[in-house]
C-alpha positions in Angstrom: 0.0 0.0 0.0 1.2 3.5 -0.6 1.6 5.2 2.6 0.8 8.9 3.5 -2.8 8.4 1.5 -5.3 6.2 3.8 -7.3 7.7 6.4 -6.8 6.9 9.7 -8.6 3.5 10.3 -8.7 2.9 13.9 -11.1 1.3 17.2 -13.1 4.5 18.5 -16.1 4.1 21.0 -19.6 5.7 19.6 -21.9 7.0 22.6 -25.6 8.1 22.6 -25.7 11.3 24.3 -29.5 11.3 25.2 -28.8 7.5 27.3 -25.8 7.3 27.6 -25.5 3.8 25.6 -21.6 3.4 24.2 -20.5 0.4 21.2 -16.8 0.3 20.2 -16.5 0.0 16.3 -13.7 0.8 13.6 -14.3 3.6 12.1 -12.4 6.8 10.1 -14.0 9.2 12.5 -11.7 12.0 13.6 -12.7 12.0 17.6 -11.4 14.8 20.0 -12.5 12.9 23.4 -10.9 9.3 25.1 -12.5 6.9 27.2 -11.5 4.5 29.3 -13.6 1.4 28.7 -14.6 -1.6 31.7 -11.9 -3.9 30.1 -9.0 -1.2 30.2 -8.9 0.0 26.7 -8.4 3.6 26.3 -10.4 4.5 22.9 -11.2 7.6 21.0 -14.6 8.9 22.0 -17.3 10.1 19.2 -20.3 11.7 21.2 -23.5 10.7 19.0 -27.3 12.8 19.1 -29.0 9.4 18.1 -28.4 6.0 18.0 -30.7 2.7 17.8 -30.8 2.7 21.6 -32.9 6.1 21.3 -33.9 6.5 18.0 -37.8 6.5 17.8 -38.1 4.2 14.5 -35.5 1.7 16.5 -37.5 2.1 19.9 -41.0 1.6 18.5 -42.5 4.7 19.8 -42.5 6.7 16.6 -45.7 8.2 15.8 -47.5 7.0 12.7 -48.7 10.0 10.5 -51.8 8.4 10.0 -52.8 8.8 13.9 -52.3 12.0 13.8 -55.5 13.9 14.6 -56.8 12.9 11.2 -54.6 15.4 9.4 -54.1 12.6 6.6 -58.3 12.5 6.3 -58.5 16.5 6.3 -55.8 16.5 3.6 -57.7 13.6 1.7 -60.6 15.4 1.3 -59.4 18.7 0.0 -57.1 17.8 -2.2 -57.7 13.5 -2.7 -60.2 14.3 -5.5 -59.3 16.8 -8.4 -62.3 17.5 -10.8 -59.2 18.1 -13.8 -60.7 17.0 -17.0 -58.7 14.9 -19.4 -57.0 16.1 -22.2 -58.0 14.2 -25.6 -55.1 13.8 -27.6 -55.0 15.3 -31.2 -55.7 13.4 -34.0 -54.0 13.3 -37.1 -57.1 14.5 -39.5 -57.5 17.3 -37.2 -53.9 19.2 -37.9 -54.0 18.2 -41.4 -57.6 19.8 -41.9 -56.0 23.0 -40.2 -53.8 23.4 -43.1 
């Protein structure tokens, strides 16, 4: 391999902010903060906003948009049905008798 041109991959510990829930992974991230893990590791730290430990899709309490004060229904019937009408298509005998 040419050296000087391949990020730095390397162990660094991901943690949730919101639970505090940590998983060690290699990753490319550039992390400012070490921890000091239960077995004695000292890792790079990479503080996350969300992970599958709090993420609502991941957790099962995301809301369905369907449930949600029948704004789906409201929106259904104001703008579900369009009375457009549909545009014939032009026939060939039509532009020739134009001519």
């Amino acid at each position: 391999m040419k050296a000087g041109i391949h990020p730095n991959y390397q162990e660094i510990c991901f943690q949730d902010s919101s639970n505090g829930f940590k998983f060690v992974t290699r990753s490319c991230a550039n992390a400012r903060d070490k921890i000091t893990l239960e077995d004695g590791r000292i890792l790079p730290l990479y503080k996350l906003d969300t992970s599958s430990e709090s993420h609502p899709f991941y957790t099962g309490t995301q809301k369905s948009v369907d449930n949600m004060g029948g704004r789906v229904e409201r929106f259904r019937s104001r703008f579900g049905k369009t009375s457009a009408k549909p545009v014939e298509p032009a026939t060939a005998t039509a532009v020739a008798s134009d001519q």
